[in-house]
C-alpha positions as CSV (number, residue, x, y, z in Angstrom):
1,X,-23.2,-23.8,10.4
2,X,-20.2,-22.9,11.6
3,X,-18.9,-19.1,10.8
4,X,-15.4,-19.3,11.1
5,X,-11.9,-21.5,12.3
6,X,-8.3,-20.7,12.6
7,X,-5.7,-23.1,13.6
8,X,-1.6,-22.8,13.7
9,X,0.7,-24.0,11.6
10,X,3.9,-24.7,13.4
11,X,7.5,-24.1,11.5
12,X,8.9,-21.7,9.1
13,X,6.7,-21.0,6.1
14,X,8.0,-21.6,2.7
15,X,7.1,-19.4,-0.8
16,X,5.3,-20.8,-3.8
17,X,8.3,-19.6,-5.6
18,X,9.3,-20.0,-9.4
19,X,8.9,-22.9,-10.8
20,X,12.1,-24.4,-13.0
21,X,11.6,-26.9,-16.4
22,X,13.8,-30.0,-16.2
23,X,12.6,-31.1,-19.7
24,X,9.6,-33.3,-21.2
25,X,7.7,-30.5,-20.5
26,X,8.0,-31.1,-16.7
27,X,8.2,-28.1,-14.1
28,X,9.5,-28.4,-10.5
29,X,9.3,-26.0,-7.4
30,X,11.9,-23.9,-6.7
31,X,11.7,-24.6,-2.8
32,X,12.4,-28.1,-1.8
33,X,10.8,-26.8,1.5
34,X,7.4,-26.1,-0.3
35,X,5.9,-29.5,-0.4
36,X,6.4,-30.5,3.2
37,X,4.8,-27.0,4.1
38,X,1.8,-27.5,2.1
39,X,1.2,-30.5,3.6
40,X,1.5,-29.2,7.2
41,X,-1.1,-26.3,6.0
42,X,-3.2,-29.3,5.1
43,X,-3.4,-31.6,8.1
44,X,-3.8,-28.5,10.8
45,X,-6.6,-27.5,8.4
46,X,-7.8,-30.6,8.6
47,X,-7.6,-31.2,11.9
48,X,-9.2,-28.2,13.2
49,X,-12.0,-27.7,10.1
50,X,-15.5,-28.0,11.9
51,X,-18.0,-30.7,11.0
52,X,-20.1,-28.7,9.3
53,X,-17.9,-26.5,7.3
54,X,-19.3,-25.7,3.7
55,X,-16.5,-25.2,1.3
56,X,-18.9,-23.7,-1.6
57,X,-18.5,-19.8,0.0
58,X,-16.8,-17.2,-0.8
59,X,-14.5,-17.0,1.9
60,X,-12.4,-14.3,3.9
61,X,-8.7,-15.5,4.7
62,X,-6.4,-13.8,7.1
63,X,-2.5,-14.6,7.4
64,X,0.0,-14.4,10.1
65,X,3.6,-15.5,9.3
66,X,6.0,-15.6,12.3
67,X,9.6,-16.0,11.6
68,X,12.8,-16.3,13.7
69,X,15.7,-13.6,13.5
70,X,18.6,-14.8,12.3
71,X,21.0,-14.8,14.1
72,X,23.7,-11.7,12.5
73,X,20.8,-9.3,13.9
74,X,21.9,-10.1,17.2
75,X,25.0,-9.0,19.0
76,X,26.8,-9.9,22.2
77,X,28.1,-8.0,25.1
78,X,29.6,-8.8,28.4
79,X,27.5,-12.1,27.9
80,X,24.6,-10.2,27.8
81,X,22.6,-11.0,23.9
82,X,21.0,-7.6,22.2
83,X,19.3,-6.8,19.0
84,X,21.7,-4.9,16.8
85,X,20.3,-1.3,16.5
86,X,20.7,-2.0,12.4
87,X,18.3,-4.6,12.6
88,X,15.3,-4.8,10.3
89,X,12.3,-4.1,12.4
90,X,10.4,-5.7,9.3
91,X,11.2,-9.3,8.0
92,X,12.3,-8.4,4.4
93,X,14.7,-10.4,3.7
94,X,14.7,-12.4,0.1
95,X,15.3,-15.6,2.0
96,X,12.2,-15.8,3.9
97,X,9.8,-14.7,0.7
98,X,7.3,-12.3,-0.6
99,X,4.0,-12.0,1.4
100,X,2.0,-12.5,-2.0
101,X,4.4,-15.9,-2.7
102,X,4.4,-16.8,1.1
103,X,0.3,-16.5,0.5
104,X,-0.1,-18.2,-2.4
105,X,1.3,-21.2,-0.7
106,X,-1.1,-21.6,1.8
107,X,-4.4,-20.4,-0.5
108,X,-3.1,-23.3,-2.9
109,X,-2.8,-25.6,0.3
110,X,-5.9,-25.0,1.6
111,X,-7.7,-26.0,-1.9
112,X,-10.3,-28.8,-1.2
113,X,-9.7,-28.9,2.3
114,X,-11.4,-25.3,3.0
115,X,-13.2,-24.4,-0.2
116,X,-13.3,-25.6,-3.4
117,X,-10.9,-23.5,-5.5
118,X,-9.0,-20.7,-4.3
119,X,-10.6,-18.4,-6.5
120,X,-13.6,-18.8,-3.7
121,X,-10.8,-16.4,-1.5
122,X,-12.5,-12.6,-2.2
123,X,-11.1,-10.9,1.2
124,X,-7.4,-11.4,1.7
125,X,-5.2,-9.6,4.7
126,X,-1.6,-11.2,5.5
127,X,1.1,-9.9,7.4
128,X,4.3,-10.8,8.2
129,X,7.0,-10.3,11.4
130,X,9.9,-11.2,13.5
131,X,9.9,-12.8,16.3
132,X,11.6,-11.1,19.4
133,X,11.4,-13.9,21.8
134,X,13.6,-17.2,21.7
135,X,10.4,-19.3,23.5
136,X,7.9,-18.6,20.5
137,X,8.7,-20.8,17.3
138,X,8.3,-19.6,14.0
139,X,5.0,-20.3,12.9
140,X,2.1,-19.0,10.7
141,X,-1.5,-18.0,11.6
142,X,-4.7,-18.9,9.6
143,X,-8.1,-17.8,10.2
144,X,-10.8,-18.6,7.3
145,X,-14.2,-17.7,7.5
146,X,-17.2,-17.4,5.2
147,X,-17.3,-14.0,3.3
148,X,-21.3,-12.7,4.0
């Protein structure tokens, strides 16, 4: 039996956001970027899910989201690029989304692909940061094991 995987999911992460009711009784996502990001969560989670995997445990999730810096929190001089001394060392910005939305979004992804139901999900830890370096993409970490 295998005890644990983590795979990468490469691009900015999106927020389960609020949903808005366009009538008949029908709700839409917020984010238009939400679907297409649930469905990357899927197939890397798909992709790198071992053989044996049993999706009836209660299971222990950990988070990682990477994000770029936009670019106002950098500043030029003498053609040389800095980080401005106001920038946020933490990514807390209202664009880039809550860690418990930003979470949600990837637990609800990861239903039927690495347990059941995310209720199965009893140990949580997620995290969230900037990315100082141009060469590393935005990106978001997963790691799921079995909570014994």
């Amino acid at each position: 039996m295998s005890l644990a995987y983590s795979f990468i999911v490469h691009g900015p992460a999106a927020p389960q956001g609020s949903k808005r009711h366009v009538g008949n009784g029908v709700m839409l996502e917020s984010s238009k970027r939400l679907r297409p990001w649930r469905q990357d969560v899927r197939f890397a989670a798909l992709e790198k899910r071992p053989p044996d995997w049993d999706m009836t445990k209660p299971m222990r999730i950990g988070l990682v989201f990477w994000f770029a810096r936009p670019a106002s929190h950098y500043g030029t001089k003498n053609g040389i690029t800095y980080l401005k001394a106001n920038a946020p060392v933490q990514p807390v910005s209202a664009r880039l989304g809550d860690i418990d939305k930003l979470s949600r979004a990837v637990l609800d992804a990861l239903t039927g692909v690495a347990y059941l139901d995310d209720r199965q999900v009893t140990w949580l830890e997620a995290s969230k940061f900037y990315i100082d370096d141009d060469r590393f993409p935005p990106c978001t970490i997963i790691a799921i094991a079995p909570y014994v």
